[in-house]
C-alpha positions as CSV (number, residue, x, y, z in Angstrom):
1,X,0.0,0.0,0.0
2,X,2.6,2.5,0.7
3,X,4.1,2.1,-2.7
4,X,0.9,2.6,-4.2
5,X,0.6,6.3,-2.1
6,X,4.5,7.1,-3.2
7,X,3.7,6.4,-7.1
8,X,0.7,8.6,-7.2
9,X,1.7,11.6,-9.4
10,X,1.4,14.9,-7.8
11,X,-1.3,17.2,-10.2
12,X,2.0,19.3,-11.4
13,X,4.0,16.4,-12.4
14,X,0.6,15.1,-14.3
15,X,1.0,18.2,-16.3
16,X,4.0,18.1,-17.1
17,X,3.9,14.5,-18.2
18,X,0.7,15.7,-20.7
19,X,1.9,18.8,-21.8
20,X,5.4,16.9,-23.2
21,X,3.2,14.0,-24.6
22,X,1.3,16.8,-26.6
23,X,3.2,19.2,-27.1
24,X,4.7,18.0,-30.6
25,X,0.4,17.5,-31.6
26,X,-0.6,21.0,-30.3
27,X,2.5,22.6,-32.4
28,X,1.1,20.2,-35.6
29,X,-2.4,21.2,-35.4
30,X,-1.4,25.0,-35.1
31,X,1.2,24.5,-38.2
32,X,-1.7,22.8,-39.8
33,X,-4.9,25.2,-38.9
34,X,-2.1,28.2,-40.4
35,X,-1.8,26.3,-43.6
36,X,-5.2,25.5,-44.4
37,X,-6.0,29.5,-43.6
38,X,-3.4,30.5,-46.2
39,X,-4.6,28.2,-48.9
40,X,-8.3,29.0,-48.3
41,X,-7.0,33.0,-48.6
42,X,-5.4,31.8,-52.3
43,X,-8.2,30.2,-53.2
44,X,-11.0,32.7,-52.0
45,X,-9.4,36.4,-50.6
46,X,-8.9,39.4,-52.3
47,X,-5.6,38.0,-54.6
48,X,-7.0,34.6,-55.3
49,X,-7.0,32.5,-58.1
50,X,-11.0,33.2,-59.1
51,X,-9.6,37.0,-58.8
52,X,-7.0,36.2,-61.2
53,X,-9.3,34.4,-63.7
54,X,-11.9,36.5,-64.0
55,X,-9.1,39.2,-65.2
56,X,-7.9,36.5,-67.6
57,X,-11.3,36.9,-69.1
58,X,-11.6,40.6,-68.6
59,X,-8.5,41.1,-70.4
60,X,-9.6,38.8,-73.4
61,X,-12.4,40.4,-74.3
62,X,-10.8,44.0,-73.8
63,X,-7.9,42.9,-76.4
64,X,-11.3,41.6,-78.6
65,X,-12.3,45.2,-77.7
66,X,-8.8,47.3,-78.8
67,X,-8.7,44.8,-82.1
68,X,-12.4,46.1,-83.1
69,X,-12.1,49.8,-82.4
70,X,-8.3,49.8,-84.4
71,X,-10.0,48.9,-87.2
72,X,-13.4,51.0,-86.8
73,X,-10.4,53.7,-86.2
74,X,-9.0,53.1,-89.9
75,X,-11.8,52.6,-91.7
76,X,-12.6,56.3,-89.8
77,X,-9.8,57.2,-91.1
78,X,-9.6,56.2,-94.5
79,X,-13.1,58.2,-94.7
80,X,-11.9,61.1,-93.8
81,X,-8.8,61.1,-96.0
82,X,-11.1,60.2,-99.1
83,X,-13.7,63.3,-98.0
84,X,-10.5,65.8,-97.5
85,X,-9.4,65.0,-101.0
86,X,-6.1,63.5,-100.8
């Protein structure tokens, strides 16, 4: 019996015995919870990749845009030189 009484584990010392079984989990699931914040912010904040795809397609159809009024802008052109005379 009095071995039983001199084994028992004083609160503290249970602790400390947890806290080092843990610790290397604790540190894990922190590493872990930062890294699936980060990519959720790539995929869905303010510089993500649907951010970056819909200017993809904004910029396509502003090229489309530029191409159409360069020619509207000689054919313009043309007109006017044929009106002036030259």
């Amino acid at each position: 019996m009095h071995d039983i009484l001199q084994n028992k584990m004083s609160f503290k010392e249970k602790v400390a015995q947890t806290y080092k079984l843990y610790f290397p989990y604790f540190i894990a699931l922190i590493v872990l919870a930062l890294v699936l914040w980060h990519i959720f912010d790539l995929l869905i904040g303010d510089k993500s990749l649907m951010v970056l795809l819909t200017l993809w397609e904004q910029e396509d159809l502003l090229e489309g845009s530029v191409k159409f009024y360069k020619q509207q802008n000689a054919y313009l052109q043309k007109e006017i030189f044929e009106l002036v005379g030259g």
